[in-house]
C-alpha positions as CSV (number, residue, x, y, z in Angstrom):
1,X,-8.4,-18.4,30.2
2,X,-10.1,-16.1,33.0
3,X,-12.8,-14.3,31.5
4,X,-11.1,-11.2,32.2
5,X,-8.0,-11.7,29.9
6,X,-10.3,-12.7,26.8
7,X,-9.9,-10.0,23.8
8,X,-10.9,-10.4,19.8
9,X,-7.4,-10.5,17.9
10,X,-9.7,-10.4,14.4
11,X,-13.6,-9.5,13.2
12,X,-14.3,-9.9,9.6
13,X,-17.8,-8.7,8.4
14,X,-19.2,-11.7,6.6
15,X,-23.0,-10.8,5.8
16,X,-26.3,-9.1,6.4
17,X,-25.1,-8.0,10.3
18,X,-23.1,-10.8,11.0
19,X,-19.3,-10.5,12.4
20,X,-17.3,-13.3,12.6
21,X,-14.8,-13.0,15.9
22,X,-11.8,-14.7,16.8
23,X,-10.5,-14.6,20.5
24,X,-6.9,-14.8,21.9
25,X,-7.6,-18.4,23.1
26,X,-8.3,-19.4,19.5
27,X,-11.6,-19.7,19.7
28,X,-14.1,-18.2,17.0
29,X,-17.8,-17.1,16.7
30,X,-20.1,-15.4,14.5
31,X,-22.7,-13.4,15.8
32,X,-25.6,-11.8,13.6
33,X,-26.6,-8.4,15.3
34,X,-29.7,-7.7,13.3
35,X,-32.3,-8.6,16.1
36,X,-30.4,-6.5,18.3
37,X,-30.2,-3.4,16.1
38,X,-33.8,-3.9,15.6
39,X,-35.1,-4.2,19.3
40,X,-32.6,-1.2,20.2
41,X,-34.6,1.7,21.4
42,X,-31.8,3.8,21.3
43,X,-31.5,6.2,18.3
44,X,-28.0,6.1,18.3
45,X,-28.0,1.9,17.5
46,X,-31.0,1.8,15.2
47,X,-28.6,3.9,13.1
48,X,-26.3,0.9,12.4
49,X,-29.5,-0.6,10.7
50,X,-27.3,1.1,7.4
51,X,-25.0,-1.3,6.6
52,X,-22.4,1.2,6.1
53,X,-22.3,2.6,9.0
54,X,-22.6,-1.4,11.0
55,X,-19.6,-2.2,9.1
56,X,-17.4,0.3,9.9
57,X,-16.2,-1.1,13.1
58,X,-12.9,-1.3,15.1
59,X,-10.8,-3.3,17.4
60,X,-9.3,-1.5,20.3
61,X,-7.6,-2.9,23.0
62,X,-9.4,-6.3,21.9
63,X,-12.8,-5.1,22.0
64,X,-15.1,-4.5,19.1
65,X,-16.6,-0.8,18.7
66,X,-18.1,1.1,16.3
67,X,-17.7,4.9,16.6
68,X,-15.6,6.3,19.7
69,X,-17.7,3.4,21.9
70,X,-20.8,4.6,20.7
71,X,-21.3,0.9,20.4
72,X,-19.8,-1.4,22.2
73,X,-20.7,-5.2,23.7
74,X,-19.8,-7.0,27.2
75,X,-16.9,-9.3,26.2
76,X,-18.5,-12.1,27.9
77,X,-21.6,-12.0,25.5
78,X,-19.3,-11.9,22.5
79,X,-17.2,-14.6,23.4
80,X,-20.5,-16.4,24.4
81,X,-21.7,-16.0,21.2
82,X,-25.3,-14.1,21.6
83,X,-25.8,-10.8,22.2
């Protein structure tokens, strides 16, 4: 598949900050997002440090988002698995 054309069909919070992905191709990955929450400068993503909040996310148009974009990830690094 071009890289272009990838899209999550399903994400399923499984624990701590972990998502587990699966892509049109198939494929699946689970990516933990704690180290990223907790490097992020950004006010706006240190928020999502409340479990609540991080998972109370969305798929639209096969991408995985959290709040209106507010969050939001290249696809490439999702599918890649590392963030």
């Amino acid at each position: 598949m071009e890289p272009e054309s990838i899209k999550i069909t399903e994400a399923h919070y499984t624990t701590g900050y972990s998502i587990e992905m699966t892509f049109n191709d198939s494929s699946s990955k689970t990516i933990n997002f704690e180290p990223y929450l907790i490097k992020s400068p950004v006010a706006n993503i240190n928020k999502y440090l409340d479990k609540g909040k991080f998972r109370n996310f969305f798929i639209v148009d096969g991408n995985l988002i959290w709040k209106s974009i507010e969050m939001t990830f290249p696809m490439a690094d999702l599918y890649a698995g590392k963030i």
